[in-house]
C-alpha positions in Angstrom: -56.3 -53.5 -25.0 -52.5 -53.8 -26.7 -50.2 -56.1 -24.8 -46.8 -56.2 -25.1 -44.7 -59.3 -25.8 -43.2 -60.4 -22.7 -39.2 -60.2 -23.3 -37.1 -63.1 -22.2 -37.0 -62.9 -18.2 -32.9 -63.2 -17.4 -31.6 -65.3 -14.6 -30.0 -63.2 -11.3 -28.1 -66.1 -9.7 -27.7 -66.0 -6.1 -30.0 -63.0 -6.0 -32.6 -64.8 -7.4 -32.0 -68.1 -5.0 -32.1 -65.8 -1.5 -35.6 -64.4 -3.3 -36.6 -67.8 -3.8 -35.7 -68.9 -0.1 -37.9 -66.0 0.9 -40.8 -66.8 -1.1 -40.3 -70.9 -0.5 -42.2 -70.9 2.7 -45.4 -69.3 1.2 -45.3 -71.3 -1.9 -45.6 -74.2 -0.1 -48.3 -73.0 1.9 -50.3 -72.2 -1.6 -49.6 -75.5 -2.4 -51.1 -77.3 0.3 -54.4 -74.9 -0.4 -54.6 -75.9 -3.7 -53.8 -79.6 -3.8 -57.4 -80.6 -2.2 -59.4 -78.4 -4.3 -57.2 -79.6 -7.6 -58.2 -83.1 -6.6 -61.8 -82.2 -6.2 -62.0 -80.5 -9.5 -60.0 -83.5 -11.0 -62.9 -86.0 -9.1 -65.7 -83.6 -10.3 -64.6 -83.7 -14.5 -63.6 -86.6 -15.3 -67.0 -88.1 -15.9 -67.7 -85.2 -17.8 -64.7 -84.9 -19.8 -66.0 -85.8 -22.9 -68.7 -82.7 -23.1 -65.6 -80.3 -21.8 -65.9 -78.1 -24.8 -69.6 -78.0 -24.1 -68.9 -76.2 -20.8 -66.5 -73.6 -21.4 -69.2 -71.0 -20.9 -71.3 -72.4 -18.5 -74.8 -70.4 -17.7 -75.6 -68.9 -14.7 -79.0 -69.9 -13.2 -81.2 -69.2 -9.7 -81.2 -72.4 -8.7 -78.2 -74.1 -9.4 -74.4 -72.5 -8.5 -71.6 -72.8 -10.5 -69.5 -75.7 -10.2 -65.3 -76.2 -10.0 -65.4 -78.3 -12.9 -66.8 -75.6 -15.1 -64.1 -73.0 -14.2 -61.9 -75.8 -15.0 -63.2 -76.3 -18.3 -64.0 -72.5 -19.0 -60.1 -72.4 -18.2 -58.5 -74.8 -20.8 -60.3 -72.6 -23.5 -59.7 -68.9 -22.0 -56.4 -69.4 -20.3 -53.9 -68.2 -22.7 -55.8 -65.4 -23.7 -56.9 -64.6 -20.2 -52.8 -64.8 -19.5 -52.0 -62.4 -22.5 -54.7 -59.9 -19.9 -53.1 -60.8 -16.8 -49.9 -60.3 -17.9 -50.7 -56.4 -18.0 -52.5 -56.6 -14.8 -49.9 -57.7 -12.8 -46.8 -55.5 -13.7 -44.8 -53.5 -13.8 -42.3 -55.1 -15.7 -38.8 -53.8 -16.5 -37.1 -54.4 -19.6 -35.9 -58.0 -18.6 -39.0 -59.2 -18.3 -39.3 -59.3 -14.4 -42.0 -58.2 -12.5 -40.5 -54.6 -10.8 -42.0 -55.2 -7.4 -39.7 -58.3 -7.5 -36.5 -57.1 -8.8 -37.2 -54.3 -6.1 -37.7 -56.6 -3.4 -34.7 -58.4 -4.5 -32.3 -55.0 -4.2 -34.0 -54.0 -1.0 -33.6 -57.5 1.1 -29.4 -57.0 -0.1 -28.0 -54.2 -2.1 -25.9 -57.1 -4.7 -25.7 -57.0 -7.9 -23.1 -57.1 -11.0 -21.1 -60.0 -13.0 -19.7 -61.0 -9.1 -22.8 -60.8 -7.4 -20.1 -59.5 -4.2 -21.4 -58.6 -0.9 -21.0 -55.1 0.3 -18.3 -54.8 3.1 -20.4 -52.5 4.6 -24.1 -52.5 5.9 -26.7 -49.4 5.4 -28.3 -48.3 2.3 -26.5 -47.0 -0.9 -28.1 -44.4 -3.0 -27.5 -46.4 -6.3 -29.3 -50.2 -7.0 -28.0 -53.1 -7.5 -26.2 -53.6 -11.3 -27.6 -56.0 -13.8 -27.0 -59.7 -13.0 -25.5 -61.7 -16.2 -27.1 -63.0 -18.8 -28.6 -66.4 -19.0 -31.2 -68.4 -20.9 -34.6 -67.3 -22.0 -36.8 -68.7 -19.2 -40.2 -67.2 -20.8 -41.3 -67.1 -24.3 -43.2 -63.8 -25.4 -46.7 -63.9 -26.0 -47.8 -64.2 -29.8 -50.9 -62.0 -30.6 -53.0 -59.6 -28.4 -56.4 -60.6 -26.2 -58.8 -60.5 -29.6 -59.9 -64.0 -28.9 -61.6 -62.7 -25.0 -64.9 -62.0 -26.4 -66.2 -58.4 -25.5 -67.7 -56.8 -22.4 -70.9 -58.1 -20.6 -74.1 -56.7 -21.3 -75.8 -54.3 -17.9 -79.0 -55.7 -18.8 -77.6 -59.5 -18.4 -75.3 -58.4 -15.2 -78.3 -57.1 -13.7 -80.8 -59.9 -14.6 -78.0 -62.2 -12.4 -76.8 -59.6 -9.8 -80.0 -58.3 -8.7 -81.8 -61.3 -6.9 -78.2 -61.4 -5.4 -77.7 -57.8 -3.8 -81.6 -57.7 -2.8 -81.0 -60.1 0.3 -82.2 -59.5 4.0 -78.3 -60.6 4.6 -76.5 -57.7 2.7 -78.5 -55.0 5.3 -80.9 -52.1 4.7 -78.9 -51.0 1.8 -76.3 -53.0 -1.1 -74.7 -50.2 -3.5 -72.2 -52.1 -6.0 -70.3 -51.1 -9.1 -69.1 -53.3 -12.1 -66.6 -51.6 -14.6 -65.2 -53.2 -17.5 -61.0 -53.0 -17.4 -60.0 -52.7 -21.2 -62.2 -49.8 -21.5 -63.0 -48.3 -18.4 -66.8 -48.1 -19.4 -69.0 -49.0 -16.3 -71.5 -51.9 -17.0 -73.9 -52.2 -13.7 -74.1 -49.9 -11.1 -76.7 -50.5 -8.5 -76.3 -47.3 -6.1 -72.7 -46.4 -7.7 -72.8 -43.2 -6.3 -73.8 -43.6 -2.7 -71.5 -42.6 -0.2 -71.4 -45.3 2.2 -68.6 -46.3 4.8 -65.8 -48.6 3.3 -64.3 -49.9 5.8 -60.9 -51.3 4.9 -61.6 -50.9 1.4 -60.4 -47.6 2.1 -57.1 -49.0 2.0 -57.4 -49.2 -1.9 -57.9 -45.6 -1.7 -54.8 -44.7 0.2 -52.3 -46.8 -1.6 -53.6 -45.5 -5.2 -53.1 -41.8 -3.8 -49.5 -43.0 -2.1 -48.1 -44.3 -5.4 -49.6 -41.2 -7.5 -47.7 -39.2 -5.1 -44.6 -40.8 -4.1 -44.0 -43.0 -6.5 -43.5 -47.2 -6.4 -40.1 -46.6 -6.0 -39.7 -44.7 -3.1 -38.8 -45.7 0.4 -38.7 -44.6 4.0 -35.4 -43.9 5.8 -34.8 -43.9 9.1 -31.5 -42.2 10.1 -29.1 -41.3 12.7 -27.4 -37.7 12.9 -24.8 -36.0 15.5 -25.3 -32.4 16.4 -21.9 -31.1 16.2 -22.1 -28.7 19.1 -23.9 -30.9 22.1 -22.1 -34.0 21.1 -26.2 -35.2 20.8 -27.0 -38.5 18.7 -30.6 -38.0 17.1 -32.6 -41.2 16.0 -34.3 -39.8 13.1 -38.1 -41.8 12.4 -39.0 -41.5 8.6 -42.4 -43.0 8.8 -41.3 -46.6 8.7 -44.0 -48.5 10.2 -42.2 -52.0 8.6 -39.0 -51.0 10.5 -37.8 -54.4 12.6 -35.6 -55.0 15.5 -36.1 -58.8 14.9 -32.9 -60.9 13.8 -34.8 -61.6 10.9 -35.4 -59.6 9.0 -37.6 -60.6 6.0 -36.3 -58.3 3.6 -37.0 -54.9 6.1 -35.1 -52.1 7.3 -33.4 -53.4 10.4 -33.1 -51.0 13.5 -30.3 -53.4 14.3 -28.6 -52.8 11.4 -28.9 -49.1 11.9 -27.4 -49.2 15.6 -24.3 -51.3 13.9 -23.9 -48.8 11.2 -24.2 -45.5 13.8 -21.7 -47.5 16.7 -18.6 -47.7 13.3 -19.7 -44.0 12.7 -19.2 -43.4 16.1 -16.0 -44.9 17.0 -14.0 -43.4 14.0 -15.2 -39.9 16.0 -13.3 -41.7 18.9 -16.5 -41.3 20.8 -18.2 -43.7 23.2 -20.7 -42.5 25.3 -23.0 -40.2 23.8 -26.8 -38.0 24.7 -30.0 -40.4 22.8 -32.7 -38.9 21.8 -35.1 -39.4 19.1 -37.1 -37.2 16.6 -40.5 -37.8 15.1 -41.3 -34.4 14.2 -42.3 -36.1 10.7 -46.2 -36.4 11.4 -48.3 -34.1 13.8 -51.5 -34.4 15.4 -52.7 -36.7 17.8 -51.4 -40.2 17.8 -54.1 -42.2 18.7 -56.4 -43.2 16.0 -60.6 -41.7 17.0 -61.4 -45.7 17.7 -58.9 -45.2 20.8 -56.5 -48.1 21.9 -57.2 -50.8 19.5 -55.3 -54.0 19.3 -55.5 -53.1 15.3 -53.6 -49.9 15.1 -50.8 -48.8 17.2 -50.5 -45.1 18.1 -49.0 -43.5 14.5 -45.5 -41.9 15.1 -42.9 -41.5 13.0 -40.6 -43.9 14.7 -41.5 -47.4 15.8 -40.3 -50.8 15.8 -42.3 -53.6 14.5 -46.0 -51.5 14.6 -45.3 -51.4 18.2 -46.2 -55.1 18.6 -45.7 -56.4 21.9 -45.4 -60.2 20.9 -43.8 -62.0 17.6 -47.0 -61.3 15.1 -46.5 -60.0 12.0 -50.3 -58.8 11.0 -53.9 -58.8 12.5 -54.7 -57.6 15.9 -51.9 -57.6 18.8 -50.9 -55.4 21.9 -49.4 -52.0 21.3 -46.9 -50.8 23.4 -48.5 -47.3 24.3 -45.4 -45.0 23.2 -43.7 -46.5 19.9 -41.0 -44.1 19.4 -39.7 -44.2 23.3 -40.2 -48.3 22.8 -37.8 -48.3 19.5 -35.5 -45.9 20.5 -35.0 -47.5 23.8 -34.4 -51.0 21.5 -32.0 -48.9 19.7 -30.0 -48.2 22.3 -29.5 -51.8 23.5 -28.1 -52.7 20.5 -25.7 -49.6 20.5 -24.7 -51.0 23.9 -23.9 -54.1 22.5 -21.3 -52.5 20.0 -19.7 -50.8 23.3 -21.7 -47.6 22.7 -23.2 -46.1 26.4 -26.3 -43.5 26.1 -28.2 -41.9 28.5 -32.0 -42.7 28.6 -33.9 -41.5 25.1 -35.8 -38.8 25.4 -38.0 -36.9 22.4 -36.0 -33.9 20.6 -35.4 -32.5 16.9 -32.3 -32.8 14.8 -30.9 -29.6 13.6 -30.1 -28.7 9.8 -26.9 -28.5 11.2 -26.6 -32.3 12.2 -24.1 -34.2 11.0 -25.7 -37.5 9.1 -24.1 -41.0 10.2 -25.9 -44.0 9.1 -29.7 -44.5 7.3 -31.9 -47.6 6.7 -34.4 -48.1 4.4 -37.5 -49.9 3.8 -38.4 -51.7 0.7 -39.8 -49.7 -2.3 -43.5 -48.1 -1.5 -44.7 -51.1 -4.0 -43.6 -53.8 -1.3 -45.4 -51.8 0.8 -48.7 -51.2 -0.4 -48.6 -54.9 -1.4 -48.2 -56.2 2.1 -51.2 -53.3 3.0 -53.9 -54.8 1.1 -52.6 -58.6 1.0 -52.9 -58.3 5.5 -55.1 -55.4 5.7 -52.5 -53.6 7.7 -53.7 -50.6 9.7 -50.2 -49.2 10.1 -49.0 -49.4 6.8 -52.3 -47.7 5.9 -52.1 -44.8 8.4 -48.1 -44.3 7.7 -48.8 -44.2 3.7 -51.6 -41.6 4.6 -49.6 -39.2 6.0 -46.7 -40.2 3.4 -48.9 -38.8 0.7 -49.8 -35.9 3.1 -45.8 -34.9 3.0 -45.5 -35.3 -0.5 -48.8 -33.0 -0.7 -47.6 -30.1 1.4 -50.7 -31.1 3.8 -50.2 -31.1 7.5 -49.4 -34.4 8.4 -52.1 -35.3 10.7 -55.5 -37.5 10.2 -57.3 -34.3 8.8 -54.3 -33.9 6.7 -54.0 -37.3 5.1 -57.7 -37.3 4.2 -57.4 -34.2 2.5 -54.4 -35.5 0.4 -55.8 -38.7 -0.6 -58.5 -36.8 -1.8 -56.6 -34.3 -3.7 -54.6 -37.2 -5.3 -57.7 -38.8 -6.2 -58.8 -35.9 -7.8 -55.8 -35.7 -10.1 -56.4 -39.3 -11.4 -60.0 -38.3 -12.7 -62.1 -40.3 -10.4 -65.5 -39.4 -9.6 -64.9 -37.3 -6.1 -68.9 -36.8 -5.6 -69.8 -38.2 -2.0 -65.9 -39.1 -0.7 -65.2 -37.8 2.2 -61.3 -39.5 3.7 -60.8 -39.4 7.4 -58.2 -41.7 7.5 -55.8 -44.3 5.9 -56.7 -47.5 7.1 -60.9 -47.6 6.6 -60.9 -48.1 10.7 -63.4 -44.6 11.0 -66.6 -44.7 10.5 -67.2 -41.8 9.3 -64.6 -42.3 5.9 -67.5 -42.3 3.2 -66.5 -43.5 -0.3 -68.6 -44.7 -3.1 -68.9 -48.1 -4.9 -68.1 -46.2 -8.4 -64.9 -44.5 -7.6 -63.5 -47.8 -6.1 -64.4 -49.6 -9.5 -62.9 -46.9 -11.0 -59.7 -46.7 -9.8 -59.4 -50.7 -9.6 -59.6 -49.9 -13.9 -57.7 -46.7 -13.3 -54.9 -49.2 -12.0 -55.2 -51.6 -15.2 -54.6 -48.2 -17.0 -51.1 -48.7 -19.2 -50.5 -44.9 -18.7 -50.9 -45.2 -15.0 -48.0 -48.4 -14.3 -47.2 -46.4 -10.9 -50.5 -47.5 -9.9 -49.7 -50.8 -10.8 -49.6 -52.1 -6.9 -52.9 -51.5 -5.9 -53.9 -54.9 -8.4 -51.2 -57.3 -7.5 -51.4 -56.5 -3.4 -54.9 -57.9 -3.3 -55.5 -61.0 -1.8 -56.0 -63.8 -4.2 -58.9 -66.0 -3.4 -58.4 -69.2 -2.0 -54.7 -68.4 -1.6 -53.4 -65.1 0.0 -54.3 -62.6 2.6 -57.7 -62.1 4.1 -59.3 -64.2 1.2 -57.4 -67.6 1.9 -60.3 -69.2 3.2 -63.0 -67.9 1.3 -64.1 -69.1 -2.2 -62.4 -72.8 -1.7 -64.6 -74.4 -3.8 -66.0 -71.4 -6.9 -63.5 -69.3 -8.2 -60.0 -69.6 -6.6 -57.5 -67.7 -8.1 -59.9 -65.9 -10.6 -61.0 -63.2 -7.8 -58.7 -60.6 -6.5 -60.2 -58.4 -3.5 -59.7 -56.0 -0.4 -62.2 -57.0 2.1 -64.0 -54.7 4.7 -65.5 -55.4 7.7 -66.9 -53.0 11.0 -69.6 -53.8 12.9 -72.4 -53.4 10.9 -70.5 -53.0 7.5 -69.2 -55.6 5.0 -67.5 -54.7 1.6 -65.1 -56.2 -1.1 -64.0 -54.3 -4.4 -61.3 -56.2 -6.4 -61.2 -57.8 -9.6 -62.6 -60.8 -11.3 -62.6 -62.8 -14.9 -65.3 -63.8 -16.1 -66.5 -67.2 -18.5 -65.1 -65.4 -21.5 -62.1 -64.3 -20.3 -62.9 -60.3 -19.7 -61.2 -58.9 -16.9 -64.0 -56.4 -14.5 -63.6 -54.5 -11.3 -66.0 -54.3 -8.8 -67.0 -52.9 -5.3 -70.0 -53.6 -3.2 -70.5 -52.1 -0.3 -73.6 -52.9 2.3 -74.7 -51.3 5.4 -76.6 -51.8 8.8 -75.6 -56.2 8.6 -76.6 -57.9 11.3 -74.4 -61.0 10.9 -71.1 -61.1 9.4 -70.7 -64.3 8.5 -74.1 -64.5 6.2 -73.5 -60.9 4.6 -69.7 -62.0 4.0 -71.1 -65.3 1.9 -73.9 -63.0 0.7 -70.7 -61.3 -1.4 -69.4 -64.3 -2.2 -72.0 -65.7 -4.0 -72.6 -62.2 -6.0 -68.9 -62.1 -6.6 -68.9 -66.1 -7.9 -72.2 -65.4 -10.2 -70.1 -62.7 -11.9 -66.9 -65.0 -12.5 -69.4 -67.4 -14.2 -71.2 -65.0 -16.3 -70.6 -64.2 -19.8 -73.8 -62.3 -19.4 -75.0 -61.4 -22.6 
């Protein structure tokens, strides 16, 4: 595998500080994780300091797990070749350097940009990004050399000598399917039931974001608008499919319903009109709202217009009441704040803009890679179902749960991946009856690694990071922090993780394991673990 030189990554002055301000919180956060565990690992070496280059590859054995120290040693070795790896993995990168998903970010949280860095004098969304920001000192060297110091792939014989024992538990079920593919090459190394179609759960989610970005692209977004029908006098709040659209003060970087209701009361006025007909229109998606597992605390009903995910307290992710009509709830939020810019409506009701509809004021959410990042990093449901029937739109399917399983598939499809036993019911992994198979989730985890397929770049660096982020900051504390990447998924009676992991000698795999009929949670989650923590300390040859 080629990797590029990194080019010098360019200052963006205040931009850069308000990014920083955003990210401070959860940096700190990742630093209290770490700090106990560094001062474990620091405890746990130094007496063996002095055989450190003796453990670099430490062996994996029945009896005996791996230890922190030996990741730490393994790391001093492999580190700056495993970077020169990682440095591919975790793009896209523009051509200063910077991580897209960032610079994105960036433009979406305030449309600045240019030598003054000005603030616009008006709120909304502009069609054109923000310009460069000047120049200033090379923060970050480039890489010298390529990754021909990670020694090559595992062997399947030696994967399956250690994985084996592992899957064949009474705690992983009646039946443990899992898939090991290497990344440089895409060649599969272990498959123990790759091919069974089994339920996914959440890892479904990996699914539906690698079919979003094939479709849509990383760079699109979601607009909700506003729009006057010129004969009735009629103001139409316009859902796009927004399901990260806030009517909290803060904002967080999102597309803010308040923002919208300023932007449409200024439209307004200069029409010398205040007191106008509200209704709203989420003609977007069809189909039933409600998800088959009925009212669920994980998943509001999916409209094309809500506030929030329809959250009825001040959560941002995992389960929480739903308001039971989303689009009535924002639209009637959206026209409090229109009252409070002297702008009276009437009571919302549902209706349709016309072609003929005079546009006044849009908002939009932050590119589809900020998106499918915060999808797999909190497991969102909503995100999930809204960027299912996202890719349905973009694929001419009806825009419905039948719909966005069909176009997942069909994007799928496109990519290559093996189709054999997937069946896609819905976006999020909440139905039982989505079947997917452990090889095409190794697959397109590679797939994503792919340097012809950057688009798909997302669907690696949303995954929880373990010991750190997402569902995964708790697990792994004391193995291989930081070295896994995975999407969990959990049902009753189903556990699964697929993700990415290095191994002793620096080689970068995907994996998915998938097991059926558990009877305890907890014991088949740490059943994973430990398959998931012999494979980061394998060289296995």
């Amino acid at each position: 595998m080629v990797v590029p030189k990194l080019r010098p990554w360019r200052a963006a002055g205040p931009r850069v500080t308000r990014v920083a301000s955003a990210v401070r919180p959860r940096l700190a956060q990742a630093a209290d994780a770490v700090r106990p565990r560094l001062a474990r690992a620091a405890t746990a070496a130094k007496p063996r300091f002095a055989r450190i280059t003796r453990a670099v590859t430490p062996q994996v054995t029945r009896s005996r797990g791996p230890k922190t120290w030996q990741y730490t040693a393994g790391a001093a070795t492999a580190g700056l070749a495993l970077a020169a790896g990682v440095v591919t993995t975790v793009g896209p990168w523009d051509s200063t350097g910077q991580r897209t998903a960032e610079r994105d970010w960036a433009a979406a949280r305030e449309r600045t940009g240019g030598a003054d860095h000005g603030r616009p004098e008006t709120s909304g969304t502009t069609a054109e990004g923000p310009r460069p920001a000047p120049s200033a000192p090379a923060v970050l060297t480039g890489l010298g050399g390529g990754v021909d110091t990670v020694k090559s792939a595992p062997d399947g014989r030696a994967l399956a000598d250690v994985l084996d024992p592992l899957l064949d538990v009474p705690e992983l079920g009646t039946r443990a399917a899992a898939a090991i593919v290497d990344v440089a090459t895409g060649k599969r190394l272990y498959g123990a039931g790759a091919t069974a179609s089994l339920t996914p759960a959440s890892t479904t989610k990996i699914a539906t974001a690698a079919a979003a970005l094939a479709a849509l692209g990383p760079d699109h977004r979601l607009t909700t608008r506003t729009a006057l029908e010129p004969d009735t006098g009629e103001l139409v709040l316009v859902g796009g499919g927004d399901p990260t659209l806030t009517a909290r003060k803060q904002t967080k970087g999102w597309a803010s319903l308040r923002d919208l209701a300023d932007a449409t009361a200024r439209a307004l006025k200069k029409r010398d009109l205040r007191e106008v007909t509200l209704s709203y229109d989420t003609t977007l998606y069809e189909g039933p709202a409600l998800h088959p597992i009925g009212v669920n605390d994980n998943l509001a009903p999916i409209t094309a217009l809500m506030a929030d995910e329809a959250r009825t307290d001040d959560s941002t992710r995992g389960p929480a009441p739903r308001v039971a009509d989303p689009a009535k709830d924002a639209a009637d939020r959206f026209a409090s704040f229109l009252a409070d810019h002297g702008i009276r409506t009437t009571s919302p009701g549902p209706s349709k803009a016309t072609d003929r509809a005079e546009a006044l004021a849009e908002v939009s959410s932050p590119p589809l890679s900020a998106l499918v990042e915060r999808m797999l990093t909190n497991s969102d449901n909503d995100i999930g179902e809204a960027l299912a029937r996202q890719t349905a739109v973009a694929g001419g399917e009806r825009a419905d749960y039948a719909g966005a399983g069909a176009a997942i598939e069909a994007q799928l499809k496109k990519l290559g991946l093996p189709m054999s036993g997937v069946d896609v019911k819905d976006g999020s992994g909440l139905d039982r009856a989505d079947k997917l198979t452990p090889g095409l989730l190794a697959t397109l985890l590679a797939k994503a690694a792919d340097p012809t397929h950057p688009e798909l770049r997302p669907t690696l660096t949303g995954l929880p990071v373990a010991g750190f982020t997402g569902t995964l900051t708790s697990r792994y504390t004391d193995g291989p922090a930081g070295v896994v990447r995975a999407k969990t998924g959990t049902l009753t009676g189903v556990n699964a993780l697929a993700g990415t992991v290095v191994d002793q000698d620096g080689r970068l795999l995907s994996f998915a394991l998938l097991a059926t009929n558990t009877t305890d949670p907890a014991a088949a989650q740490s059943a994973l673990d430990k398959a998931v923590t012999a494979l980061a300390s394998c060289g296995c040859r």
